[in-house]
C-alpha positions in Angstrom: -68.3 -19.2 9.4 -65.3 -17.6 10.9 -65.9 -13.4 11.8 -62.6 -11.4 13.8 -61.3 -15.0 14.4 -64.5 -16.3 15.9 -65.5 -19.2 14.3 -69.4 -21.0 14.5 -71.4 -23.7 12.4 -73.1 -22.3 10.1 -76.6 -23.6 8.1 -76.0 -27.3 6.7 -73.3 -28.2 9.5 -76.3 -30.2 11.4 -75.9 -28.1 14.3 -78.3 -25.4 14.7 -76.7 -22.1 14.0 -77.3 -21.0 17.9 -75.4 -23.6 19.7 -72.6 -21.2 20.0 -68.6 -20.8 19.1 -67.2 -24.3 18.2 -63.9 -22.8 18.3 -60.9 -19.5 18.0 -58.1 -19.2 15.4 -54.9 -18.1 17.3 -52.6 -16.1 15.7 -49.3 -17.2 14.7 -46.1 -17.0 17.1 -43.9 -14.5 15.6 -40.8 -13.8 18.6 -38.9 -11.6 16.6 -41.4 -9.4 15.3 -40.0 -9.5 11.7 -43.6 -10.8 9.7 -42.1 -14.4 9.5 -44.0 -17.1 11.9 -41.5 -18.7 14.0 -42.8 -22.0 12.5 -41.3 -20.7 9.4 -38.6 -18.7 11.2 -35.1 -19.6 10.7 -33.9 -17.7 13.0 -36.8 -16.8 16.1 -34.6 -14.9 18.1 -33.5 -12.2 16.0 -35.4 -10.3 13.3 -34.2 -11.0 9.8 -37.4 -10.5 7.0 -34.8 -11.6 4.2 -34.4 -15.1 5.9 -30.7 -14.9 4.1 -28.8 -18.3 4.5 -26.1 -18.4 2.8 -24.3 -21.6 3.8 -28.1 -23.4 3.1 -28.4 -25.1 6.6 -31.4 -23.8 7.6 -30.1 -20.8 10.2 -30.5 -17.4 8.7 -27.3 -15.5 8.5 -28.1 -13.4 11.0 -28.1 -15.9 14.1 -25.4 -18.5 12.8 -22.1 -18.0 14.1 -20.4 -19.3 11.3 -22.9 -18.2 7.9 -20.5 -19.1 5.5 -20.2 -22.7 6.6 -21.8 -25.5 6.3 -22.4 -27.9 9.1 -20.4 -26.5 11.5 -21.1 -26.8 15.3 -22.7 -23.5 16.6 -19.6 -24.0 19.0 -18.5 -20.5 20.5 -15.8 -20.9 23.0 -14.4 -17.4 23.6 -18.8 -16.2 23.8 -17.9 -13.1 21.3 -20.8 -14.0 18.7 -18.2 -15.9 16.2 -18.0 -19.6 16.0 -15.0 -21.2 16.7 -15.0 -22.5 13.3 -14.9 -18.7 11.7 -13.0 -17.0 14.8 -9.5 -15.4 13.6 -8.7 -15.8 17.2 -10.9 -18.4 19.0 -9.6 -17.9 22.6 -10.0 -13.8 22.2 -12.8 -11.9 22.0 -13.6 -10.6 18.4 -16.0 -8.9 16.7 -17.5 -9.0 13.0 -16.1 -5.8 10.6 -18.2 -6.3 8.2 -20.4 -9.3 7.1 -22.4 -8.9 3.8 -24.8 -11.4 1.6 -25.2 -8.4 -1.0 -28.6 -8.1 0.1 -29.2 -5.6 -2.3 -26.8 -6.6 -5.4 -23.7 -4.5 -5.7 -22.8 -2.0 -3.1 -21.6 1.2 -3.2 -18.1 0.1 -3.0 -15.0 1.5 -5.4 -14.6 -1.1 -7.6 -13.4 -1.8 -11.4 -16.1 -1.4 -14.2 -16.8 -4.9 -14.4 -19.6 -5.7 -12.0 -23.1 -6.6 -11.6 -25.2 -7.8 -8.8 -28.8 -8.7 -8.0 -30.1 -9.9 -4.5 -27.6 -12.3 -2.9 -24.6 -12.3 -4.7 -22.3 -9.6 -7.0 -20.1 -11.2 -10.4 -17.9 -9.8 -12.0 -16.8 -10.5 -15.4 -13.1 -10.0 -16.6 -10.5 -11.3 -19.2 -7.0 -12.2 -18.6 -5.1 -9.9 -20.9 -2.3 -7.7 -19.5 -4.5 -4.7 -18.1 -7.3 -7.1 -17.0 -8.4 -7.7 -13.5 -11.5 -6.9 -11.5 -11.8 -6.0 -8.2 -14.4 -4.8 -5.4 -13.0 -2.7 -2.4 -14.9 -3.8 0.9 -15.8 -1.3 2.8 -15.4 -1.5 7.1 -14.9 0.2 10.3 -10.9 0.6 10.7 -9.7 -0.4 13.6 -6.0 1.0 15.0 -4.5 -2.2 13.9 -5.5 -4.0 11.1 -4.2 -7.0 12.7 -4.9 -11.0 13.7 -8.1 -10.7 11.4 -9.3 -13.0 8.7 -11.2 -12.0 5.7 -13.9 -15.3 3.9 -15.7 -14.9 1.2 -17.6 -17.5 -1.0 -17.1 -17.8 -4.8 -18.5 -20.0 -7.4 -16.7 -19.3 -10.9 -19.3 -19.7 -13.7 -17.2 -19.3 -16.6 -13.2 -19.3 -17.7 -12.9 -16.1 -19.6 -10.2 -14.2 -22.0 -7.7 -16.3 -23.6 -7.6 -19.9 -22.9 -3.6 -19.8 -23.1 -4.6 -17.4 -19.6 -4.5 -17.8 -16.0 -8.0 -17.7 -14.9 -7.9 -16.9 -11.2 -10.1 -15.4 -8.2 -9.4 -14.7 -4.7 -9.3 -12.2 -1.6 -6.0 -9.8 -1.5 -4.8 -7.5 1.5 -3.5 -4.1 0.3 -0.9 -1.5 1.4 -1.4 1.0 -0.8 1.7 3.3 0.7 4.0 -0.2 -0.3 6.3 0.0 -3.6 7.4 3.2 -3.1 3.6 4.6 -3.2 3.0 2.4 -5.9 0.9 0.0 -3.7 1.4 -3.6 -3.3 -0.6 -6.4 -2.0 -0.7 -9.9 -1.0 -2.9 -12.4 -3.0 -4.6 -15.6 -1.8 -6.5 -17.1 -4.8 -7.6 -20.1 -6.7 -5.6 -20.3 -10.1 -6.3 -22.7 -13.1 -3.5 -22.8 -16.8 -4.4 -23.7 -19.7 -7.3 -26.4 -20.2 -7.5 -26.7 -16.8 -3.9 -28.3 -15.9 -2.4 -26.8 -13.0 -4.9 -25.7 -11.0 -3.5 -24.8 -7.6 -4.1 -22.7 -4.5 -1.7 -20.0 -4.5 -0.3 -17.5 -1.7 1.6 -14.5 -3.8 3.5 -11.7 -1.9 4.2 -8.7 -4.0 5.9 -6.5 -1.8 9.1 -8.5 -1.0 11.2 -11.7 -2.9 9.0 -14.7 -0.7 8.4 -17.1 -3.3 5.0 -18.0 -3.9 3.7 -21.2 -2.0 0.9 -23.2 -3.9 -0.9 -26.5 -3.3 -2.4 -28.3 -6.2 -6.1 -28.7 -5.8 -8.9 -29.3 -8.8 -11.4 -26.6 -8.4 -14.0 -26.7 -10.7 -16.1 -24.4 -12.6 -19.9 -23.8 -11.3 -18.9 -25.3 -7.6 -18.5 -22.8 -4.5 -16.0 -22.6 -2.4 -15.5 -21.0 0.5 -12.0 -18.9 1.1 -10.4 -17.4 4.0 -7.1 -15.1 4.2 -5.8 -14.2 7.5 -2.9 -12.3 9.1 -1.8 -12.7 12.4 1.3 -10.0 12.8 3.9 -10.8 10.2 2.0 -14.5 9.0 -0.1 -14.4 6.6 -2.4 -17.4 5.9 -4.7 -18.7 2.6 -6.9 -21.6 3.1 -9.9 -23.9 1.9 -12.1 -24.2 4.4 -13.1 -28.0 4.5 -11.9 -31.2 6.1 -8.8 -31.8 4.3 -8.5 -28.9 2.3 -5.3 -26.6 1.4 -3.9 -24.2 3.8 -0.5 -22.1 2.9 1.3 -19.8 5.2 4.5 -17.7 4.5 5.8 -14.2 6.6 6.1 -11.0 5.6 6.7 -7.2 6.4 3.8 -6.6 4.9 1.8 -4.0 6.8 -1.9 -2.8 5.6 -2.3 0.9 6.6 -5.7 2.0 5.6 -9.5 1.3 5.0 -9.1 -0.1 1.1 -6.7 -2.9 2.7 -9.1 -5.7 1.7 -10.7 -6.8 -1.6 -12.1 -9.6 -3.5 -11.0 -10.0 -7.3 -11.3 -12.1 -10.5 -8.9 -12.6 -13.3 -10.0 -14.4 -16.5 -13.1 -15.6 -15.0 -16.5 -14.7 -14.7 -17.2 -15.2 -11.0 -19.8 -15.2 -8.1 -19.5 -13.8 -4.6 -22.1 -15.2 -2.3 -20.8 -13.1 0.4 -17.6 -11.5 2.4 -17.0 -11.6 6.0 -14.1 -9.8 8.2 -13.5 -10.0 11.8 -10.9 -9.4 13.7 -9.8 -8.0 17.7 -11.8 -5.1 18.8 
């Protein structure tokens, strides 16, 4: 019989009740103080009740240095809290903008009509006609120079939507909104799929000027996630796959983002997943 975590052999044990305590129950080890038991704790150090882990390799988001990524070394070389892996600039100390798993579905971000969210991930749902188009502003501290950052979200698309003679597209895009003579233009680093699934590519789009597009064929698939990253370090601008072996374009441009709506995920003929959204960059 155990009373306040004193425990003692009761009747039928073969031990006369009086021969005393046989025994305490300690309490579990809980470092962080966040209710989880560091034996179930993926990550002790640092209180996180959600126990969010969004790359799935058993350190919570909130003391992996690279939580989009999959078995990456928690290799930090510059000590700025951002593995080298995920650092925009690995020999400079940065900071993280803004990270979010959507915790709480869809935030209050502006955003098209076409989104939904529930804990962990936001979708949105649009069709590839000529006024089509989704997108969801992020929302971050702006610092003086939105410069040498990188922006990474992860997106599984769940369904091709609209016309199947459509692109069907999703990706991250950088924003000036004073560019085209105040009609706003942007720079688009996306996964794009024609017809029946021929052509599918990585693209790298600039709208502001004449660069030509640069693309690199890859076969992205429908209900697979992938993770995406679109950097700028002063006039280059970069679009990758993160992964061994994986696309990466690069082109340069005047482009300049000038204000706190510069950077937003979008979806294009698709119904599509976001798993999260990261941005760091220089303090």
């Amino acid at each position: 019989m155990c009373i306040a975590q004193v425990c003692t052999l009761g009747a039928g044990s073969g031990v006369m009740p009086d021969a005393g305590i046989d025994g305490t129950i300690q309490p579990a080890v809980d470092t962080d103080k966040d209710g989880v038991p560091d034996n179930k704790d993926n990550c002790r150090d640092k209180p996180n009740i959600d126990q969010a882990d969004e790359d799935g390799d058993a350190i919570g988001d909130a003391c992996d240095l690279c939580p989009q990524i999959y078995g990456t070394a928690n290799t930090d070389s510059d000590g700025d809290g951002i593995g080298d892996a995920c650092d925009p600039n690995p020999g400079a100390h940065d900071t993280v903008w803004l990270y979010t798993g959507f915790p709480a579905g869809l935030p209050a971000w502006s955003r098209s009509p076409n989104w939904t969210g529930s804990t962990g991930s936001v979708v949105a749902t649009s069709g590839n006609g000529t006024n089509d188009g989704d997108f969801l502003v992020t929302q971050f501290p702006m610092p003086p120079t939105l410069d040498n950052f990188s922006a990474t979200m992860t997106v599984t698309v769940q369904a091709l939507s609209g016309t199947a003679s459509g692109d069907h597209s999703v990706g991250l895009e950088i924003w000036d909104k004073n560019a085209n003579s105040g009609m706003g233009a942007a720079i688009d680093c996306g996964l794009d799929q024609k017809p029946a699934g021929s052509n599918s590519i990585l693209y790298l789009q600039d709208d502001n000027t004449n660069n030509q597009p640069k693309s690199a064929p890859f076969s992205w698939t429908v209900n697979s996630q992938y993770v995406l990253t679109m950097s700028r370090h002063g006039s280059t601008y970069t679009c990758a796959l993160v992964g061994a072996g994986l696309p990466s374009l690069s082109f340069t441009s005047n482009f300049v983002p000038r204000d706190g709506n510069a950077v937003d995920i979008w979806a294009f003929g698709t119904t599509a997943q976001y798993g999260s959204v990261q941005i760091a960059g220089k303090q």
